[in-house]
C-alpha positions as CSV (number, residue, x, y, z in Angstrom):
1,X,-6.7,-34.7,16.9
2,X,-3.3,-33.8,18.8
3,X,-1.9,-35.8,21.4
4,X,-0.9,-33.8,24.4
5,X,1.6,-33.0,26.4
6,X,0.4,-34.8,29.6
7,X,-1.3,-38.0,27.4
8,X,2.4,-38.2,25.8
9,X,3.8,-38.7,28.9
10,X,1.5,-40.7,31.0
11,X,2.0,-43.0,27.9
12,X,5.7,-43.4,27.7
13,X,5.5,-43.9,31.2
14,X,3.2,-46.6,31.1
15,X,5.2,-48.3,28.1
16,X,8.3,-48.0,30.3
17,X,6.2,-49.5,33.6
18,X,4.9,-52.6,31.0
19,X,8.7,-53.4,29.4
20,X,9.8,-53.3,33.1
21,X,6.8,-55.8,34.8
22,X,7.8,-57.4,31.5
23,X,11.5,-58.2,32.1
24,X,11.3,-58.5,35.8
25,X,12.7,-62.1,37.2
26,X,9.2,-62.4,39.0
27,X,7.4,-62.2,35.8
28,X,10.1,-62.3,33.2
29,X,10.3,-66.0,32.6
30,X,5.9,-66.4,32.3
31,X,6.4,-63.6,29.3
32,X,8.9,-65.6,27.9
33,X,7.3,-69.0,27.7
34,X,4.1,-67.4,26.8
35,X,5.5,-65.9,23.6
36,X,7.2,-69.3,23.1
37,X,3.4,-71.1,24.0
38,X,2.8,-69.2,20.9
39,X,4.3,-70.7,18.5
40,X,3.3,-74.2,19.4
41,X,-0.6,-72.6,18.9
42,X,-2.9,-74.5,16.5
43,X,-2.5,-72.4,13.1
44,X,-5.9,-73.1,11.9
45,X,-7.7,-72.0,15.5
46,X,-5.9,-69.0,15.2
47,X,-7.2,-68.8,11.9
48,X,-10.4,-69.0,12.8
49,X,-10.0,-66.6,15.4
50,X,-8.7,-63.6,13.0
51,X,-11.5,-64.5,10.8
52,X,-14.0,-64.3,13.6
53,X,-12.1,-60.7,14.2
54,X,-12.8,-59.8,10.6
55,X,-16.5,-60.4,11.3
56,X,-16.4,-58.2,14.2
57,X,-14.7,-55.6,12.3
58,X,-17.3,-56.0,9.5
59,X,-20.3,-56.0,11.9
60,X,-19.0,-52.8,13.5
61,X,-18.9,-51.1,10.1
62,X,-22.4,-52.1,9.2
63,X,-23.3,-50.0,13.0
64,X,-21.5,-47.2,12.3
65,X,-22.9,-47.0,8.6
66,X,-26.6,-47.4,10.4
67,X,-26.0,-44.9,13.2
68,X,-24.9,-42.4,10.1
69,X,-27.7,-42.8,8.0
70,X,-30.2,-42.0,10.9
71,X,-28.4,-38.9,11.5
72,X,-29.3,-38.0,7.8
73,X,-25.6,-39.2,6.8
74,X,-25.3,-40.7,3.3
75,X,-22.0,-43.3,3.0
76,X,-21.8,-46.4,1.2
77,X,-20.7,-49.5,3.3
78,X,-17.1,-49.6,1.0
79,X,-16.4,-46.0,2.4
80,X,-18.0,-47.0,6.1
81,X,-15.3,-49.9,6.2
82,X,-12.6,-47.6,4.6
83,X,-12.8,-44.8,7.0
84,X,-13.3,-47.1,10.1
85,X,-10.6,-49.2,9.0
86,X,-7.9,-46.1,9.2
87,X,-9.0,-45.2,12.5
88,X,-8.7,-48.7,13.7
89,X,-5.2,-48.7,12.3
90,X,-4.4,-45.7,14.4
91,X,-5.7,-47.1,17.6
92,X,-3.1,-49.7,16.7
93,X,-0.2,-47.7,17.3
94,X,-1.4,-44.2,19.4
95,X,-2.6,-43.9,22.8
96,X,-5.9,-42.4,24.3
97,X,-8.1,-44.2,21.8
98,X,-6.6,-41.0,18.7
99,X,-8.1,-43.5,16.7
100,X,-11.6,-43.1,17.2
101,X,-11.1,-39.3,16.7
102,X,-10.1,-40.1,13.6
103,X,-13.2,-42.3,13.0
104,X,-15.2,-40.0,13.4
105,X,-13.4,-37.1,11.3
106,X,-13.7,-38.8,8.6
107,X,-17.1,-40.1,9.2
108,X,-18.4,-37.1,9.7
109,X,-17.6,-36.7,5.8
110,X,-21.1,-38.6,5.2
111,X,-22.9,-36.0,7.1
112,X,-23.5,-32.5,5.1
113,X,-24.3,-29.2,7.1
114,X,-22.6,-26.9,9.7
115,X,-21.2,-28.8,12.9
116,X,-21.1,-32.2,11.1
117,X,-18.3,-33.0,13.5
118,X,-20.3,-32.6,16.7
119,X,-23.5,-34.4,14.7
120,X,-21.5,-37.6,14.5
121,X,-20.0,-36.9,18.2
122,X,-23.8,-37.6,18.8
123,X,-23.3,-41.0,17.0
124,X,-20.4,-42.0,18.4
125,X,-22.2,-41.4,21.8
126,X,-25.1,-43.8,20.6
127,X,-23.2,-46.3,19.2
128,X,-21.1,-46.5,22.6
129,X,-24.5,-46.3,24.2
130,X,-25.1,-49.3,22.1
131,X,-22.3,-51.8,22.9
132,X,-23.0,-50.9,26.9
133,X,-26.0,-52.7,26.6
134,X,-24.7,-55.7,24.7
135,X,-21.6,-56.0,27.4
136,X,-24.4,-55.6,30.0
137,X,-26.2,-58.2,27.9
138,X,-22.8,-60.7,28.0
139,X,-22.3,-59.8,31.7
140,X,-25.6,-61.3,32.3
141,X,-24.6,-64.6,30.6
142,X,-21.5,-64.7,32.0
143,X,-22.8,-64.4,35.6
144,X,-25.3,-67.0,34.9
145,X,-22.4,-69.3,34.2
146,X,-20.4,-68.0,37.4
147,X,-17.5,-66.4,35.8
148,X,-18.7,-62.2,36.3
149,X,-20.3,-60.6,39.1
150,X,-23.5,-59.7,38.2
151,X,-23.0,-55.8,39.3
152,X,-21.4,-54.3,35.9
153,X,-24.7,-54.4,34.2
154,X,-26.6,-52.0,36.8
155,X,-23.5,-49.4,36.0
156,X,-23.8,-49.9,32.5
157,X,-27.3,-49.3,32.7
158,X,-27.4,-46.4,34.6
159,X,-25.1,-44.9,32.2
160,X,-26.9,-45.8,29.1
161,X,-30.2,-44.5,30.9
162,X,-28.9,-41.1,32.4
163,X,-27.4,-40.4,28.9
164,X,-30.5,-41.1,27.0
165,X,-32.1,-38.5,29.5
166,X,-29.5,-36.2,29.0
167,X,-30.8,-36.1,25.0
168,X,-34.5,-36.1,25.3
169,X,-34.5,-33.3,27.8
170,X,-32.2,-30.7,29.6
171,X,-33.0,-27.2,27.9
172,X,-29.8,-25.3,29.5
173,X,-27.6,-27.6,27.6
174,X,-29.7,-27.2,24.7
175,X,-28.8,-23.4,24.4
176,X,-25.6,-24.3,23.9
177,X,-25.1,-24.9,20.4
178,X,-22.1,-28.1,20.3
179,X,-23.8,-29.8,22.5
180,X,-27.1,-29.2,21.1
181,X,-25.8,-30.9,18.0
182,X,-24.0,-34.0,19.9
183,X,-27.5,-34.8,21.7
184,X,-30.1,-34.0,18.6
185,X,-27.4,-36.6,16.5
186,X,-28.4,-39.0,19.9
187,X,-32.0,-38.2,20.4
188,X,-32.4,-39.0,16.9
189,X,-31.4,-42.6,17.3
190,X,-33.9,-42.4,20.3
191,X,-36.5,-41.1,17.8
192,X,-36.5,-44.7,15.6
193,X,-37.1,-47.6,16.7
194,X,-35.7,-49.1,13.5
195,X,-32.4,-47.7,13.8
196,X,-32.0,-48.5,17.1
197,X,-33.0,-52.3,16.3
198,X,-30.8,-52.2,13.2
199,X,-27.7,-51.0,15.2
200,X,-28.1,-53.3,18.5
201,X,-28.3,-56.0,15.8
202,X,-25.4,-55.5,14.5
203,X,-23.6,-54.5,17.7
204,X,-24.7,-57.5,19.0
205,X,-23.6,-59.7,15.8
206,X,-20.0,-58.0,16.5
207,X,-20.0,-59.2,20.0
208,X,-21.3,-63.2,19.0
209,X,-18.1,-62.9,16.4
210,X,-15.7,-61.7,18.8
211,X,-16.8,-64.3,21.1
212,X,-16.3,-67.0,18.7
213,X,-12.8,-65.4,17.6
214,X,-11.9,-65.4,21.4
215,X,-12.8,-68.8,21.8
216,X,-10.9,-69.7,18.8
217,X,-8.1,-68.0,20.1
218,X,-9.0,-69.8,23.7
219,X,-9.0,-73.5,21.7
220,X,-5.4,-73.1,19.8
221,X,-3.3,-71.8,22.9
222,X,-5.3,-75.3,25.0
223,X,-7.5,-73.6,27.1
224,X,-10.0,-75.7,28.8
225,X,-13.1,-74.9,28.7
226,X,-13.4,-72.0,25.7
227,X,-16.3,-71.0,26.3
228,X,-16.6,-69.9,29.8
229,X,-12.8,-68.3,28.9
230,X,-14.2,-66.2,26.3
231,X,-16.8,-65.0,28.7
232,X,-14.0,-64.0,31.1
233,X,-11.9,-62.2,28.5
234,X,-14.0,-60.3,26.8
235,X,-14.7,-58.1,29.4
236,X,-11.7,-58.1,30.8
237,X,-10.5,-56.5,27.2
238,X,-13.7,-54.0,27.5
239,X,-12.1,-52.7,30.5
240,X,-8.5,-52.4,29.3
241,X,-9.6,-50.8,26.5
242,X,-11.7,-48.1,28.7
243,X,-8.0,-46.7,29.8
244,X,-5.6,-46.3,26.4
245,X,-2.6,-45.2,28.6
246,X,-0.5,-47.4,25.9
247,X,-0.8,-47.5,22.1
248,X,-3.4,-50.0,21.4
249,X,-3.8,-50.9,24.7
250,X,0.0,-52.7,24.7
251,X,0.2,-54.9,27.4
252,X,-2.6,-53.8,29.0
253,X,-5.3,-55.8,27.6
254,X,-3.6,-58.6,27.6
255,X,-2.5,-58.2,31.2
256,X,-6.1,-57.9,32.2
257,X,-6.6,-61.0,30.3
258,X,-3.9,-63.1,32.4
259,X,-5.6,-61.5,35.6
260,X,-9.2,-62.7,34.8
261,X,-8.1,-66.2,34.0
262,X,-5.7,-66.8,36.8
263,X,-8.7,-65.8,39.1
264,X,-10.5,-68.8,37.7
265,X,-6.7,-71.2,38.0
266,X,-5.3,-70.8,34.6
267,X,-1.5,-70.9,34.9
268,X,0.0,-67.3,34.1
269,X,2.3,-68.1,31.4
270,X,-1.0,-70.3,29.3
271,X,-3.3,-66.9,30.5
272,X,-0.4,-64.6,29.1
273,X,0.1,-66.4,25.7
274,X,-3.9,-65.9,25.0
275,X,-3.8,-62.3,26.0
276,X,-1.0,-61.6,23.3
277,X,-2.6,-64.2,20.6
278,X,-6.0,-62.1,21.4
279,X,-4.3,-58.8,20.9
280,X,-2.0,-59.8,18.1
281,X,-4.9,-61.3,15.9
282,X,-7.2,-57.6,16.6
283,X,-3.9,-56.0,15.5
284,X,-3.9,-58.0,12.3
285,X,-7.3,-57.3,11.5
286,X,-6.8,-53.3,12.3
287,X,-3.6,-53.1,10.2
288,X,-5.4,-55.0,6.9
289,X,-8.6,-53.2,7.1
290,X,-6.8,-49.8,7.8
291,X,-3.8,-50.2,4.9
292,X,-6.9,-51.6,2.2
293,X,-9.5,-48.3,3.7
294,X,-6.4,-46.0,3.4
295,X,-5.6,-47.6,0.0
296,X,-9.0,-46.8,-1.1
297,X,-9.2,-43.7,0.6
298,X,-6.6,-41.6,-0.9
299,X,-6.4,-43.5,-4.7
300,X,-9.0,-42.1,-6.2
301,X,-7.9,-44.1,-9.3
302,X,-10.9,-46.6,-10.0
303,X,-8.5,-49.7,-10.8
304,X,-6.4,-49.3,-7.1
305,X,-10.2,-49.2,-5.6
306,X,-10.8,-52.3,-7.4
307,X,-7.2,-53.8,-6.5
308,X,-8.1,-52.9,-2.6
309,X,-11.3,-54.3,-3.0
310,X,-10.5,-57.9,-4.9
311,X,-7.5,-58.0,-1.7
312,X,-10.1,-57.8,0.6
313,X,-12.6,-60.6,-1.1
314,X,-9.5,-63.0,-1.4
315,X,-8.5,-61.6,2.1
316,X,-11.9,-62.8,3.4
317,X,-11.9,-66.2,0.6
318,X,-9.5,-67.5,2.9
319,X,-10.5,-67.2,5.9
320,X,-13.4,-68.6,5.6
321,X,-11.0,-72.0,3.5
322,X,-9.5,-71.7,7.3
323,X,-12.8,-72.1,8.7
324,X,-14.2,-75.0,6.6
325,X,-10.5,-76.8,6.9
326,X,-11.5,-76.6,11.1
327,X,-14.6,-77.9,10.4
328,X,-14.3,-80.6,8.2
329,X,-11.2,-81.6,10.9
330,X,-13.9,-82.0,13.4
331,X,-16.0,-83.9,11.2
């Protein structure tokens, strides 16, 4: 799980390229009053949005933990969200998406036998496989509604469909033991129908909550019209996300956010400030759920487990307070 050489680089170089388009006089001043923007953001919108990010989170775990089990793994969903947590934390702060190399490290804990590492490789590959179909699934909404080409969504099938043929047959690769392992791990998923419902469930469950977080997020920064925003950013995240040239996709995610909505007339500095508020409140999520999972991961004392756990109830207690308050505002 070392960075190298070349990664290093491209990513100091892409930090230094971001901190420069940040500070230039062109852009400069639209960084400057979106960070300010921020500040004058509805608190309990933005509460709602990290506790629709903490549903996400959740959702994902519940995936992971139902990918492992029909691989043979055995993990409860306390370890699941501890060790998923940590490697969200890591794709916090290090580039090339380390993080999810450290998911599935630690993952592959729940999985006894030789190769366990290259068994959940296999799961990884399905549950990617997975949220392909649910973006192609939101793509299809979204260009309903005229904000996405329709396009996307014969790529991301094509890919999810040449993979999946990829596991049920080619022998040669077969031979080759690694591999053999990273496609069984996949062709298993193919072989249950219950799993795969179970984990497109829940994938899709994590996309509805990150919607409604990035609506949230949409509604306390005064976007007009949330909904068809949210439908715009999200993808526009998916594909920041699909080149990690910066530690948690710095800048770039959020840039891509500012590009989708000034296509559609958003002002740069209002598209900016929701681009950082997006990122920030996925960081905040990624930093609890990491510092509680690594808590509970390397205490093996019962009462810090506990303490980790009550942190994460009250964690979640009020959240949902946030969520009521909103409501009963709008009542």
């Amino acid at each position: 799980m070392r960075i190298s050489r070349p990664k290093l680089v491209i990513s100091a170089a892409a930090l230094l390229g971001l901190l420069a388009v940040a500070f230039s006089p062109q852009l400069g001043a639209h960084v400057r009053n979106a960070l300010a923007a921020l500040s004058g953001a509805d608190q309990r919108w933005l509460a709602v949005g990290a506790a629709g990010f903490g549903c996400s989170f959740l959702c994902t775990v519940a995936a992971w933990r139902a990918a492992l089990v029909a691989a043979g793994g055995r993990i409860c969903p306390v370890q699941a969200a501890a060790r998923i947590g940590v490697g969200s934390l890591v794709n916090s702060f290090a580039p090339a998406r380390l993080g999810d190399a450290v998911k599935v490290a630690l993952c592959a804990r729940a999985i006894e036998g030789p190769g366990r590492i290259w068994t959940t490789g296999g799961v990884y590959a399905g549950l990617a496989a997975a949220r392909c179909l649910t973006l192609a699934a939101l793509l299809v909404v979204a260009s309903a509604t005229g904000a996405m080409p329709l396009w996307p969504v014969f790529a991301l099938c094509a890919g999810v469909g040449a993979l999946a043929l990829v596991a049920r047959g080619s022998g040669r690769l077969r031979n080759h033991p690694r591999i053999a392992q990273v496609l069984g791990a996949f062709a298993s998923l193919e072989r249950s129908p219950r799993a795969i419902a179970v984990i497109l469930g829940w994938t899709v469950a994590m996309v509805v909550a990150r919607l409604g977080a990035t609506m949230a997020a949409a509604t306390a920064l005064g976007l007009p019209h949330p909904v068809l925003a949210a439908l715009l950013i999200l993808p526009a995240l998916d594909v920041a996300a699909a080149f990690p040239i910066t530690p948690g996709s710095l800048g770039v995610g959020s840039g891509a956010v500012a590009v989708a909505l000034a296509s559609r007339g958003i002002g740069m500095t209002q598209a900016l400030g929701v681009g950082f508020a997006i990122q920030a409140l996925e960081t905040f999520v990624s930093i609890v759920a990491g510092t509680l999972g690594g808590a509970y991961l390397l205490q093996p004392s019962p009462a810090i487990r506990r303490w980790a756990l009550r942190t994460a109830t009250i964690g979640a207690a009020v959240a949902m307070a946030a969520v009521l308050g909103v409501v009963l505002d709008l009542i």
